[in-house]
C-alpha positions in Angstrom: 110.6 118.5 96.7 108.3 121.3 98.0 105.7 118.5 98.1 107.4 116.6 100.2 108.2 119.1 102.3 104.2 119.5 103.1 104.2 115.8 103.5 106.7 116.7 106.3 104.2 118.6 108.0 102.3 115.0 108.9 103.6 112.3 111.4 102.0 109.2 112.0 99.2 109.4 115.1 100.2 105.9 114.4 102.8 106.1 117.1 100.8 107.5 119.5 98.1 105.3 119.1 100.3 102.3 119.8 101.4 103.4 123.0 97.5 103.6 123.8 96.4 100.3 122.6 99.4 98.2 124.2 98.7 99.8 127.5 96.9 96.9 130.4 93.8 97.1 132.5 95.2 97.7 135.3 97.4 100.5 133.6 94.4 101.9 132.2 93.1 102.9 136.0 96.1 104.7 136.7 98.3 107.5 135.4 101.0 106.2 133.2 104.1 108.2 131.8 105.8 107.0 128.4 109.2 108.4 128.1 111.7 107.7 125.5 113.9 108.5 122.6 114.5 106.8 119.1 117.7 107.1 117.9 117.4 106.3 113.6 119.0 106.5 110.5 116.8 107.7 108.1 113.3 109.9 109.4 110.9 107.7 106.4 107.1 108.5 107.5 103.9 106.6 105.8 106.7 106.0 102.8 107.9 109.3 102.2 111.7 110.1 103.3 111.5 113.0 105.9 115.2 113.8 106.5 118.5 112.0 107.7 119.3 110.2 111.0 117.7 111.5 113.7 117.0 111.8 117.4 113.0 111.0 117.8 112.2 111.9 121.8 108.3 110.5 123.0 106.7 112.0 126.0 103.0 111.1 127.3 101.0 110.5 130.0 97.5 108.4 129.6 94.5 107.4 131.6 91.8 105.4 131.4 91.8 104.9 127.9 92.5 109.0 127.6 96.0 109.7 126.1 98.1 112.9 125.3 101.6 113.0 123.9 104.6 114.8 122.4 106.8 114.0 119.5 109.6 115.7 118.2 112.0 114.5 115.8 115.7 116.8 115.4 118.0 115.8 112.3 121.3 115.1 113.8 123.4 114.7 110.7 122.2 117.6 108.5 121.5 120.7 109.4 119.0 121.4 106.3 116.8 118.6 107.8 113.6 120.6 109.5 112.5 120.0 113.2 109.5 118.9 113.6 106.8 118.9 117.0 103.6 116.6 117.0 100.9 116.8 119.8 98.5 114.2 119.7 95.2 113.6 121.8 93.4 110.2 121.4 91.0 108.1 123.4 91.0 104.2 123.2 87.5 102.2 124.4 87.8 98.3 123.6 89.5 97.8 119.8 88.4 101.3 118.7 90.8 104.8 118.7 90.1 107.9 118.0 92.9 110.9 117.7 93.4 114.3 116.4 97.3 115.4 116.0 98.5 119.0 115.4 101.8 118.6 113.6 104.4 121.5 113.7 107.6 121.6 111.2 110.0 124.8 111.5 109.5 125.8 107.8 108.1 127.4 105.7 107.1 129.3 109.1 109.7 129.3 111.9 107.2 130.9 114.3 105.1 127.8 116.6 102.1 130.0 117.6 101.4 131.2 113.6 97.7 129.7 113.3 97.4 132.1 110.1 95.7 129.6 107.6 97.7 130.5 105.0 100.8 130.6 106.1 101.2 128.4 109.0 103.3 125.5 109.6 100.6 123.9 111.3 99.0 120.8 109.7 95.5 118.9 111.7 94.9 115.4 111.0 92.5 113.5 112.8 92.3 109.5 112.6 90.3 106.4 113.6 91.4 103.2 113.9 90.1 99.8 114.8 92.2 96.5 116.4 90.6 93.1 115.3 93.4 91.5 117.0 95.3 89.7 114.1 95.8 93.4 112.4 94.4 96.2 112.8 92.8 99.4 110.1 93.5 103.1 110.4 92.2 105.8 108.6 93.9 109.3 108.9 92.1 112.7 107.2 93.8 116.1 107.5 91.1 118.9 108.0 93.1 122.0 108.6 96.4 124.1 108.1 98.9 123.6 105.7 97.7 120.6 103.6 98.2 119.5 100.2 96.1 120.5 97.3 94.5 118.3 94.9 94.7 118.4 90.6 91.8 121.3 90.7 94.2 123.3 93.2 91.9 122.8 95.9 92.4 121.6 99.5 93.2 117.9 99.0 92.2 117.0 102.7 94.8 114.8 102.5 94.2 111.0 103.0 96.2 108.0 104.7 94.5 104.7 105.2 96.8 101.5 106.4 96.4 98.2 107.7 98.8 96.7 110.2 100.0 92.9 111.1 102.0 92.1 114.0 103.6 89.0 114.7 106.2 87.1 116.6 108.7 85.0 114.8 112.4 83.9 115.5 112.7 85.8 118.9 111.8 89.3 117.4 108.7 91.3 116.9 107.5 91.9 113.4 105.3 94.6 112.3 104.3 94.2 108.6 102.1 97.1 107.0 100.5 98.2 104.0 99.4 102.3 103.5 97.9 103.7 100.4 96.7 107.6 99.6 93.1 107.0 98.3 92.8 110.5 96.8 94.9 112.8 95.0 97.1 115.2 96.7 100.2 116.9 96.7 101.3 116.1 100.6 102.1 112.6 99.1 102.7 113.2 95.7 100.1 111.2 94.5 98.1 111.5 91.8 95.0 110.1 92.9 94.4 106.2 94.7 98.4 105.4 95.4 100.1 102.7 97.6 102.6 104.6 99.0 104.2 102.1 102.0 105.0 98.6 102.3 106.5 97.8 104.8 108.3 95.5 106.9 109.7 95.7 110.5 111.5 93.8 113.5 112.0 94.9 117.0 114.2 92.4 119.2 115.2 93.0 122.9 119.1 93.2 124.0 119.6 92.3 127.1 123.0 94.9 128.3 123.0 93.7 131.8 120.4 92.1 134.0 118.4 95.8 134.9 119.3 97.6 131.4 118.0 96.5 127.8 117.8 98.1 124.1 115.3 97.7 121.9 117.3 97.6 118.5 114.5 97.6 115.1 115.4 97.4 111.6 113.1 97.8 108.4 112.4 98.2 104.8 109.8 100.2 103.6 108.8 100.6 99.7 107.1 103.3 98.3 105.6 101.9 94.9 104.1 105.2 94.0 107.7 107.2 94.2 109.1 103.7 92.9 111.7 104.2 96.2 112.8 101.6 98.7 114.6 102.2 102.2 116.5 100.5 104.9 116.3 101.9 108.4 118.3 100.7 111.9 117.0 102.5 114.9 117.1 101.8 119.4 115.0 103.1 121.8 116.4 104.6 125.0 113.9 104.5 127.8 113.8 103.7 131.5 
C-alpha cells in the first residue's frame, strides 16, 4: 500500500501534453485558456488505482507551442483519499513534446513548499513524447523528490513508457493505450520490465441544448502486473 501511495505522487504529463498537441495553428499564435473539470468514478493513473471518485479541475494557458498548466484532483467520496496538485511546463514544435511536471500529494508531508529531499511530497518527472499521427510514444523519467527505490534500495528513477492509438468509431472517440515500467521500482510495484496499463477508452459528445454539451467517457484499464482490471465513467464540465 505505501508503494502505491509513492506512485500517487506521479500524474500523467500525459494530460497536459494532450491539451498541447490538439491545439491549431492559428491557436498556436495566440494566448489560449483551457478550463475545466472532470468529474470520475475511480482516480486509476498509468494502471495503478489512486483513490475513489473524484473531482479532477484543469487550468492552463499556452502559446506558440509553450504550455503551462495546473491539475488537481480532490476525492469526493472518501475522506482518506489524498489531494493531489500537478504543475506542468511543456513545449510542443511539429510531432515532438517535451515536459517537466512537479507533482504535489498532501501526504506523507502536508506542507506544499517542503523541497527537503527526504521528506518532501514533491515528486519531478520529466517526459518526451513524439506524434507519428496514427499513435503516438511517450517516455516519462522521474529525476527528483520522493521517488521509488529499486531492489538495491537505491533511487529507482522511476520509468513510464506508453504508446497511444486514437480513433474514431461508432460516433465516439476511442483512445486505446499500452504503458509498461521498464525498470524496477517501488512507485509502480514492479519488479523490474512490467506492463502495467492496458487500456481502453471512449469519449462521446451529448448535445444538452443547442449552446451547452457534455463530454461523457467510459473505460477499462488492466493492470497485468497487479493482475487488476477497472471500469471508470467520467464528464467534463467546461465552457
Amino acid at each position: 500500500m505505501q508503494e502505491c501511495k509513492n506512485a500517487m505522487m506521479k500524474k500523467t504529463v500525459l494530460f497536459a501534453m494532450g491539451l498541447v498537441a490538439v491545439a491549431t495553428t492559428h491557436a498556436q499564435n495566440t494566448i489560449e485558456s483551457t478550463v475545466s473539470a472532470d468529474v470520475v468514478s475511480k482516480y486509476v493513473w498509468r494502471g495503478l488505482e489512486l483513490g475513489h471518485a473524484a473531482v479532477q479541475p484543469t487550468l492552463g494557458i499556452s502559446y506558440k507551442g509553450f504550455s503551462l498548466t495546473g491539475w488537481g484532483s480532490l476525492g469526493i467520496t472518501d475522506a482518506s483519499d489524498s489531494e493531489e496538485l500537478d504543475l506542468t511546463a511543456t513545449y510542443t514544435v511539429g510531432g515532438l513534446t517535451v515536459g517537466i511536471t512537479d507533482y504535489w500529494f498532501n501526504t506523507p508531508e502536508t506542507r506544499y513548499f517542503l523541497y527537503d529531499a527526504r521528506r518532501t511530497s514533491h515528486v519531478f518527472e520529466a517526459g518526451v513524447g513524439y506524434d507519428f499521427g496514427l499513435l503516438s510514444a511517450h517516455w516519462y523519467t522521474n529525476f527528483a523528490g520522493n521517488d521509488g527505490v529499486n531492489k538495491n534500495g537505491d533511487r529507482a528513477y522511476s520509468s513510464y513508457v506508453e504508446i497511444v492509438v486514437p480513433f474514431r468509431l461508432g460516433g465516439a472517440d476511442w483512445t486505446a493505450q499500452a504503458g509498461a515500467v521498464p525498470f524496477a521500482t517501488t512507485s509502480y510495484e514492479a519488479n523490474g520490465f512490467a506492463v502495467t496499463n492496458l487500456s481502453l477508452r471512449a469519449t462521446k459528445i451529448i448535445d444538452i441544448t443547442k449552446t451547452f454539451s457534455l463530454p461523457l467517457f467510459a473505460g477499462i484499464t488492466s493492470n497485468p502486473c497487479a493482475q487488476k482490471a477497472y471500469f471508470v465513467f467520467g464528464l467534463t464540465l467546461q465552457p
